[in-house]
ROVEXNU-601759 format. One line per field, with one value per residue (C-alpha): x, y, z negated; residue in one letter. Coordinates in nm, 4 decimals. Example, Ala and Ser with C-alpha at 12.3 -4.5 7.8 and 13.67 -1.06 7.14 Angstrom:
! residues 2
u: (1.2300/1.3670)
v: (-0.4500/-0.1060)
w: (-0.7800/-0.7140)
r: (A/S)
! end
This chain:
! residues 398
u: (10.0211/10.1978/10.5272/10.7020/10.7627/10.8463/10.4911/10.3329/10.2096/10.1915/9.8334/9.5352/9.2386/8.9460/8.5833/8.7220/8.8582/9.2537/9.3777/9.6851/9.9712/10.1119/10.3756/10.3835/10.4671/10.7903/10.9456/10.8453/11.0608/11.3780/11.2944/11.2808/11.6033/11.7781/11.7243/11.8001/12.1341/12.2568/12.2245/12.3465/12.6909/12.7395/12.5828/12.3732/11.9904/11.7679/11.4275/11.3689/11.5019/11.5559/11.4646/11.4674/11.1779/11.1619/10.9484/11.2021/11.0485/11.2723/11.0682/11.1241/10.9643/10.9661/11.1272/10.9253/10.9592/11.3744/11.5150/11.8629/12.0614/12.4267/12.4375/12.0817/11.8715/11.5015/11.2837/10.9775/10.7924/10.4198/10.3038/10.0719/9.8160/9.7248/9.3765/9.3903/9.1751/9.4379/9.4147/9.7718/9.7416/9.8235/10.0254/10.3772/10.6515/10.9475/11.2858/11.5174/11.8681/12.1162/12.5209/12.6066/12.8861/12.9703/12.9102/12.5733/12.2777/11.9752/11.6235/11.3372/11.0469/10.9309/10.5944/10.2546/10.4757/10.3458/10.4921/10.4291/10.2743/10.1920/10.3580/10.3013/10.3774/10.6718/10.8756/10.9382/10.6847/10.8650/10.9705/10.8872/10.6168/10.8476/10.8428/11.1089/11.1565/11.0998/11.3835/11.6242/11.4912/11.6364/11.9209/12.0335/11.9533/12.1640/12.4736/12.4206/12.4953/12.7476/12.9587/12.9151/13.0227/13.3078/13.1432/13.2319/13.0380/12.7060/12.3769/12.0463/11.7134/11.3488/11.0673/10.7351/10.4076/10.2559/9.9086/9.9666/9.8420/9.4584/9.5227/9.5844/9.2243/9.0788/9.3371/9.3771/9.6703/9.5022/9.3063/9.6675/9.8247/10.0483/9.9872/10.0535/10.0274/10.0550/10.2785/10.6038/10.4577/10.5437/10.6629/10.7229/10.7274/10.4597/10.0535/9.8426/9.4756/9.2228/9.4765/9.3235/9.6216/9.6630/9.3390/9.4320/9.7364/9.5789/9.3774/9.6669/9.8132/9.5787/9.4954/9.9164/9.9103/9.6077/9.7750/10.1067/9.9554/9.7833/9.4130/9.3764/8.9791/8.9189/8.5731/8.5360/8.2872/8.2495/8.1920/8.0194/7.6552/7.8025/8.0461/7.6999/7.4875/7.7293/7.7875/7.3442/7.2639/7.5041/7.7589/8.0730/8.3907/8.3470/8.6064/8.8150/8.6674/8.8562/8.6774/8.7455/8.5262/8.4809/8.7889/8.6280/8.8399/9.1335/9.0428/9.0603/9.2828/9.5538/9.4033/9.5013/9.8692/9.8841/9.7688/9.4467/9.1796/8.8780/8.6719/8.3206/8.1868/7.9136/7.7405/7.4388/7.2451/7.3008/7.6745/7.7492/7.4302/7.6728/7.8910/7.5870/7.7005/8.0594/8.1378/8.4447/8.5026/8.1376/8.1548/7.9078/8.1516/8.3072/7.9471/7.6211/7.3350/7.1637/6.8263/6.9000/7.0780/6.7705/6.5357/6.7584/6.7542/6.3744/6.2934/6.4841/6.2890/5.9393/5.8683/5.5945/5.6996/5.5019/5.7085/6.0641/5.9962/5.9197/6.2000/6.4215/6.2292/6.3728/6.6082/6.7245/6.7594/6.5118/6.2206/6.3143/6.2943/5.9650/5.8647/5.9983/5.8329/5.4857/5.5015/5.5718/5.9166/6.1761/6.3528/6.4090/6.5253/6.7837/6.8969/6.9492/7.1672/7.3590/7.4564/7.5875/7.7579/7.9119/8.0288/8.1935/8.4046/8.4665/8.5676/8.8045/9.0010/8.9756/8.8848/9.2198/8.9961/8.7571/8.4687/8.1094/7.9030/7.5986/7.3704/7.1118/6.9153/6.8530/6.4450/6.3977/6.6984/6.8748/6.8091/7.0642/7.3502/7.6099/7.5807/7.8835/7.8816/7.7656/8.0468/8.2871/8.1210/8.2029/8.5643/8.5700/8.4753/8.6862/8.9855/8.9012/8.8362/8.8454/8.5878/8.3700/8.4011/8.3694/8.0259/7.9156/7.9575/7.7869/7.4801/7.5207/7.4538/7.1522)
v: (-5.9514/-6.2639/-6.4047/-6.4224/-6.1656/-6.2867/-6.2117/-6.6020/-6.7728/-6.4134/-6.2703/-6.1468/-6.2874/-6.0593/-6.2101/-6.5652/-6.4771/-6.4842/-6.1022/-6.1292/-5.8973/-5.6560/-5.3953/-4.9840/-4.7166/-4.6646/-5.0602/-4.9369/-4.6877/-4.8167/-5.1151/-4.9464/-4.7229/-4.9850/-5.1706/-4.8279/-4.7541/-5.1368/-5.0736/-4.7295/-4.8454/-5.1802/-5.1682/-5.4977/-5.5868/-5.7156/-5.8359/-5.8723/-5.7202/-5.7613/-5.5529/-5.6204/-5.4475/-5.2614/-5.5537/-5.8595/-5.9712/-5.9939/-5.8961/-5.9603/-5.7089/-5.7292/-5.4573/-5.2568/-4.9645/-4.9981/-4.6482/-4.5387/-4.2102/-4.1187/-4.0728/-4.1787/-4.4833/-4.4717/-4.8124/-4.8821/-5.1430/-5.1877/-5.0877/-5.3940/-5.3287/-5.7397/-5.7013/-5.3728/-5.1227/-4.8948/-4.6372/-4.6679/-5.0474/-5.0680/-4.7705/-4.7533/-4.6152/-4.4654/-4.3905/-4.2676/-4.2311/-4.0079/-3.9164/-3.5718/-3.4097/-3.4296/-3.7689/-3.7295/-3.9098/-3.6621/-3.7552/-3.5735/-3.6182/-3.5234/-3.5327/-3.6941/-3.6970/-3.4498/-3.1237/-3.0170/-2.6922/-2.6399/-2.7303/-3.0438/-3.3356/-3.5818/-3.3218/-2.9689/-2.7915/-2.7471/-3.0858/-3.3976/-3.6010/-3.9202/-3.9941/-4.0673/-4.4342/-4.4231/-4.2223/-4.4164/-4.7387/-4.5734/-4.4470/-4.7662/-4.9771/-4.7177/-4.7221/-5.0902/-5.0706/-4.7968/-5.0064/-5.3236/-5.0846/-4.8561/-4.5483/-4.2508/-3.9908/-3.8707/-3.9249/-3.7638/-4.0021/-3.8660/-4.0431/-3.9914/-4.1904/-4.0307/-4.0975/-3.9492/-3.6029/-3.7843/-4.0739/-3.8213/-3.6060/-4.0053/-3.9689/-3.7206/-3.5229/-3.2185/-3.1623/-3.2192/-2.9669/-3.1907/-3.1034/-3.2324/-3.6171/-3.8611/-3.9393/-4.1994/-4.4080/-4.7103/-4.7459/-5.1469/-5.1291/-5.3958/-5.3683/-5.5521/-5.5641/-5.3279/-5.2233/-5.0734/-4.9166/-4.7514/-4.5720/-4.4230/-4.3193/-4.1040/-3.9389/-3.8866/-3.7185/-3.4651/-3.3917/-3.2815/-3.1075/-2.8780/-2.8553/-2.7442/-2.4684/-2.2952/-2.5274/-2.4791/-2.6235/-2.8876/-2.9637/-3.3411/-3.5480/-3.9157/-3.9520/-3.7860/-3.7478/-3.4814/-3.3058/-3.2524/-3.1309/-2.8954/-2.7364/-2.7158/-2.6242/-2.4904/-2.1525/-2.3197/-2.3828/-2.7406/-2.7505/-2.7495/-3.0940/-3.3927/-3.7185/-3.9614/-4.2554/-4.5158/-4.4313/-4.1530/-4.2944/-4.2716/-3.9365/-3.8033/-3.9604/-3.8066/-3.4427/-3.4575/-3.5578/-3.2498/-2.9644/-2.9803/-2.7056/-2.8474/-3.0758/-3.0253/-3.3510/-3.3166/-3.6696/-3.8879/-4.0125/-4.3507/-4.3316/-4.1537/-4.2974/-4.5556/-4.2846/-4.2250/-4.5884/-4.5122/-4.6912/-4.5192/-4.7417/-4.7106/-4.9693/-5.2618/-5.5711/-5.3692/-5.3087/-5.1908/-5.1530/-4.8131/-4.9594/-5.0502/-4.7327/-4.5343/-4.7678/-4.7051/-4.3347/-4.3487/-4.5001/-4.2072/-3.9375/-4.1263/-4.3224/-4.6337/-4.9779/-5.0650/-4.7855/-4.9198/-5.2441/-5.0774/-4.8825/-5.2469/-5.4162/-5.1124/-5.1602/-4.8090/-4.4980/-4.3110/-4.6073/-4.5523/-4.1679/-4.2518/-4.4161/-4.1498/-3.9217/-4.0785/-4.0233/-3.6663/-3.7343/-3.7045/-3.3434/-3.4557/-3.8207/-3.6689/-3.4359/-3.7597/-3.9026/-3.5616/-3.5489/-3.8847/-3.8163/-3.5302/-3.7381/-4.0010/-3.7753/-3.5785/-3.9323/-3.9998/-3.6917/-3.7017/-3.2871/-3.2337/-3.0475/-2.9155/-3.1554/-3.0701/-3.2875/-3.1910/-3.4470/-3.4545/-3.7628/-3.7438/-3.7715/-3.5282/-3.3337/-3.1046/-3.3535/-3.2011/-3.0604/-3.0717/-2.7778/-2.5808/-2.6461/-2.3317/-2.1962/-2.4440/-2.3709/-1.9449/-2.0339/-2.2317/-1.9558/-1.7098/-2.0155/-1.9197/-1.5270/-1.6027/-1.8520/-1.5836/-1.2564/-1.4772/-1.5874/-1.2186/-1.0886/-1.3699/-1.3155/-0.9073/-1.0103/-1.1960)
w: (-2.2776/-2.1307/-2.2337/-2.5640/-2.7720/-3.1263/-3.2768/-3.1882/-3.5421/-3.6586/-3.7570/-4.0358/-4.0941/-4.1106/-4.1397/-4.1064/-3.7426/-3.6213/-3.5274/-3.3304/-3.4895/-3.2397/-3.2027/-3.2341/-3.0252/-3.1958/-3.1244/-2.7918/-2.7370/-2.8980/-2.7375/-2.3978/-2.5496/-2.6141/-2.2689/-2.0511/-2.2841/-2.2233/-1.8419/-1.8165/-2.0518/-1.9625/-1.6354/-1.6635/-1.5960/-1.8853/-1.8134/-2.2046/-2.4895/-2.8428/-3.1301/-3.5256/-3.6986/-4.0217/-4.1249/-4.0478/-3.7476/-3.4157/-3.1411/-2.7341/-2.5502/-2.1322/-1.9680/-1.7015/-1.4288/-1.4424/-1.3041/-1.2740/-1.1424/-1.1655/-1.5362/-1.6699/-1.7012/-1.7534/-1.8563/-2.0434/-2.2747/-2.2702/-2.5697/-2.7376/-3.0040/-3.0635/-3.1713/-3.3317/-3.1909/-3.1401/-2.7947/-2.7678/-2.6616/-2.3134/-2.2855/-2.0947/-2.3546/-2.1157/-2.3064/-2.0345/-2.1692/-2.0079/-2.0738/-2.2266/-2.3674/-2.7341/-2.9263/-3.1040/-2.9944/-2.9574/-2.9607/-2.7675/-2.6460/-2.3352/-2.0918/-2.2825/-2.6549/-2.8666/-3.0441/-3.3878/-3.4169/-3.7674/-4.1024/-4.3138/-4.0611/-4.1154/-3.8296/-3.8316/-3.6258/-3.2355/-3.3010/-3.0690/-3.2615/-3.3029/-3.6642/-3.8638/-3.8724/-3.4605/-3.4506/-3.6986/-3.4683/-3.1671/-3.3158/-3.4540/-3.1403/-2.9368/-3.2226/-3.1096/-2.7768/-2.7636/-2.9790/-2.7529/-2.4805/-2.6973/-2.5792/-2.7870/-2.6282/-2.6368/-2.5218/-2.4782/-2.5148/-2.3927/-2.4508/-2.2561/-2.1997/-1.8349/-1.9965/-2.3500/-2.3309/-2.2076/-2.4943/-2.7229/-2.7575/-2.8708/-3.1659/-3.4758/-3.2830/-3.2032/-3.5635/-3.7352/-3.5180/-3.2522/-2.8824/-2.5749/-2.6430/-2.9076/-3.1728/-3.1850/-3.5000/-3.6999/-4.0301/-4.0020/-3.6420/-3.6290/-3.5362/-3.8540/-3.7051/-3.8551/-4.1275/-4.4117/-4.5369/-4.1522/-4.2412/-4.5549/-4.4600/-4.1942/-4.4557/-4.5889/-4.3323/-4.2484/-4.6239/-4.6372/-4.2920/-4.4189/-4.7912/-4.6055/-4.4078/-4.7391/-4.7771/-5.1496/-5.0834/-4.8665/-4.6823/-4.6571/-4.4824/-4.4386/-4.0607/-3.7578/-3.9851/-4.2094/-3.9251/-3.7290/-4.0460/-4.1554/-3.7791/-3.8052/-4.1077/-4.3070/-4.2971/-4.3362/-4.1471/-3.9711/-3.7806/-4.0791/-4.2253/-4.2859/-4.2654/-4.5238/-4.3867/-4.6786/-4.8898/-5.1187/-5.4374/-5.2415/-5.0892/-5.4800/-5.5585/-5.3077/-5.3489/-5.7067/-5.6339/-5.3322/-5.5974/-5.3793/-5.6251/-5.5131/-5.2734/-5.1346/-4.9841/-4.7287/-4.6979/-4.6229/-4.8873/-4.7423/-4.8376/-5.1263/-5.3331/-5.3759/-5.5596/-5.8030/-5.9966/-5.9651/-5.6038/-5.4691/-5.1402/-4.9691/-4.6957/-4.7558/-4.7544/-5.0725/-5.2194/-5.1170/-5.4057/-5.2451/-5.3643/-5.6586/-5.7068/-5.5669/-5.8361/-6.1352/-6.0938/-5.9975/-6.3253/-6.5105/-6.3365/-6.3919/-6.1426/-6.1243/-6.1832/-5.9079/-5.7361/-5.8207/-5.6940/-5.3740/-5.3399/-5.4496/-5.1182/-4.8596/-4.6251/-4.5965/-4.8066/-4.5973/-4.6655/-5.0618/-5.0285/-4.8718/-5.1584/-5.4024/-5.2027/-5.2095/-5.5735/-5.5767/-5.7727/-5.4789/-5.6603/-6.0171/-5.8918/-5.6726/-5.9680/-6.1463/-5.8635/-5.7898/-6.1916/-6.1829/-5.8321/-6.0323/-6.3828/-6.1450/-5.8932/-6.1776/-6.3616/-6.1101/-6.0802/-6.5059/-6.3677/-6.2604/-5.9356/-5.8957/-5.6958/-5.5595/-5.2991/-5.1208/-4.9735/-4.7096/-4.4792/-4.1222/-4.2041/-4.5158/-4.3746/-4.7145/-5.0563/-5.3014/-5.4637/-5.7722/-5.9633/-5.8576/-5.4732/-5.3567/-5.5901/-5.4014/-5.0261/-5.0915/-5.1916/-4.8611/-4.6991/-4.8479/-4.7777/-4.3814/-4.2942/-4.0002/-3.9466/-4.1904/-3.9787/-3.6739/-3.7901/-3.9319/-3.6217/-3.4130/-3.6665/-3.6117/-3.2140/-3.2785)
r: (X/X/X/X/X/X/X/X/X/X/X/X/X/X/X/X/X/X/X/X/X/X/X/X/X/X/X/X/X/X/X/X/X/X/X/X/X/X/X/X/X/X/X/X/X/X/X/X/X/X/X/X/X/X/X/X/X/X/X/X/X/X/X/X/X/X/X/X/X/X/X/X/X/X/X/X/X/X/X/X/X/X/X/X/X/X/X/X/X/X/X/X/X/X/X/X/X/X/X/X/X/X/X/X/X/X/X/X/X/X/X/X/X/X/X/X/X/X/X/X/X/X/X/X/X/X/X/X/X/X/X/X/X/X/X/X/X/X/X/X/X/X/X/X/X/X/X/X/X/X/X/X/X/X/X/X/X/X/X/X/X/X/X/X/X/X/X/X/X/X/X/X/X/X/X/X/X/X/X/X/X/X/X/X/X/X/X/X/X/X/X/X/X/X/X/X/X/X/X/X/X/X/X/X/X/X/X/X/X/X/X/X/X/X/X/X/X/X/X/X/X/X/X/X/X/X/X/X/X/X/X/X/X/X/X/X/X/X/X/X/X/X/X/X/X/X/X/X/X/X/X/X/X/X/X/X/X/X/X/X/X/X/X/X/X/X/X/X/X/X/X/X/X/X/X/X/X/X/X/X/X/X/X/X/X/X/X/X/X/X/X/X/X/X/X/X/X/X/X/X/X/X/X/X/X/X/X/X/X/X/X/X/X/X/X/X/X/X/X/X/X/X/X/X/X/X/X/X/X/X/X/X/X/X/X/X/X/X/X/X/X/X/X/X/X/X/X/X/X/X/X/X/X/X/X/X/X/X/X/X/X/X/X/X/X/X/X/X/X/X/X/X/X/X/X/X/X/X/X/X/X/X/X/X/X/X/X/X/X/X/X/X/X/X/X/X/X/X)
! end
């Protein structure tokens, strides 16, 4: 992006590197709102415009693709991620902002913005997907300018993005239930790189859109590993996972404020042996220790010295399975990991759910289970009938 738009001295650092702060979907469009509704009632040209954020900071955002009719004004603002990897970045937000009768201002969203189709999302399913603090942006920039211009009537303000129904299948839209495009976001109406807290809160999401529409059980994975081993190998409803990625403490800890009953995680070993010693963020900058996990729990079930020190010089959990293997000891070593899997999620919810994991390795494939999770996987599949008589009936044909 060229020019200035308010965000210069503004940015993270993340692994000793600069990331440039950038702007959401939602300053977007009430900056691109605001812009159409200033020509359209005061019948003057902007080439920038200006728009407060949430967050305090006063943003100038270039004005693109200026459109006008009889009684409507479209424009748009470029959306600009800084260096977030966010899809979005790049994308044209178009508010175009018409007269009607009446004096309320009415917010919709039309081609590449997503509806809501199922409960449990900040709108009410049928509604555009243009969150709530979009929408009070907008409305307030548009208040703005109807006072500078003393209009008293009202107006009608669509927002699209032409490319947001193919931007959309890279983003969680169509598991939560939104179709059609993406989503209006932005709490603070500013981009902070690689937020952590950006992550979470889509876990969070997703967790209440499931709870909302009846999930009593959720099936949760880490990443792609355990979405593809439970779709092979095991008689349960994938396509109702949620991923939690690294944030497994977090994961629990939102289930037990929803009323969530239980949780069966389906992981790698080379994730959630980290869980065995109590680590409830798994990514490596937060802590790693697999080995000496895999050692620790070795020497409980037996193994050599000679043996642990092997298993303390691999580089991956498959070389120390290897190892455990080799010695004839790699089923009573993972009961020892799956019972302390099982004391710490269960530590961490203090039991308020119910919470089962079962673990497997791309090399020795299935490796273990807490004790209830086949109790856990039937109440999953009792949670989707559906997905059961579906699967009954494809087994009946072959």
């Amino acid at each position: 992006m060229t020019g200035t738009t308010g965000l210069e001295g503004y940015y993270s650092i993340k692994n000793n590197k600069k990331m440039r702060y950038g702007y959401t979907t939602g300053s977007c469009a009430a900056g691109a709102a605001k812009a159409a509704a200033f020509l359209l009632l005061l019948n003057k040209y902007k080439e920038t415009e200006s728009l407060m954020t949430p967050k305090g900071i006063l943003l100038s955002l270039k004005i693109l693709d200026i459109t006008r009719g009889e009684n409507w004004v479209s424009c748009a603002v470029e959306k600009d991620a800084g260096d977030d990897p966010d899809v979005t970045h790049g994308l044209k937000i178009f508010a175009k902002v018409e007269k009607i009768s009446g004096k309320e201002i009415i917010i919709d969203g039309g081609v590449g913005v997503g509806r809501v189709t199922k409960k449990g999302l900040e709108q009410p399913v049928g509604s555009a997907a243009i969150n709530k603090v979009p929408r009070a942006m907008i409305q307030r920039a548009l208040e703005e300018i109807c006072s500078q211009a003393d209009y008293e009537g009202g107006l009608l303000v669509t927002i699209s993005v032409p490319k947001g129904e193919q931007t959309a299948a890279r983003t969680f839209n169509p598991r939560l239930g939104i179709e059609g495009g993406i989503s209006i976001l932005g709490t603070s109406g500013i981009v902070e790189p690689m937020s952590e807290a950006a992550l979470i809160k889509s876990i969070e999401v997703e967790m209440r859109q499931k709870v909302e529409n009846g999930a009593e059980y959720l099936l949760v994975t880490p990443g792609n590993y355990g979405v593809a081993y439970i779709k092979e190998h095991m008689n349960l409803p994938f396509s109702e996972n949620m991923k939690c990625s690294n944030y497994v403490g977090e994961t629990l800890d939102m289930a037990v404020d929803m009323g969530v009953k239980g949780i069966l995680f389906i992981s790698h070993i080379g994730k959630f042996v980290k869980v065995a010693a109590g680590i409830m963020n798994t990514h490596s900058r937060c802590a790693d220790g697999r080995a000496e996990i895999l050692a620790a729990n070795a020497l409980r079930a037996g193994i050599s010295m000679e043996g642990a020190r092997e298993i303390l010089n691999t580089i991956t959990t498959d070389e120390g399975l290897t190892v455990i293997q080799k010695e004839g000891l790699l089923e009573p070593v993972m009961g020892e990991l799956m019972d302390r899997i099982s004391y710490y999620l269960n530590h961490r919810t203090y039991g308020r759910l119910q919470t089962e994991a079962v673990l497997f390795s791309n090399e020795f494939g299935y490796l273990g289970e807490t004790k209830e999770a086949k109790t856990l996987a039937e109440l999953l599949r009792r949670q989707y009938p559906c997905y059961t008589e579906k699967t009954e009936e494809k087994e009946k044909k072959t």
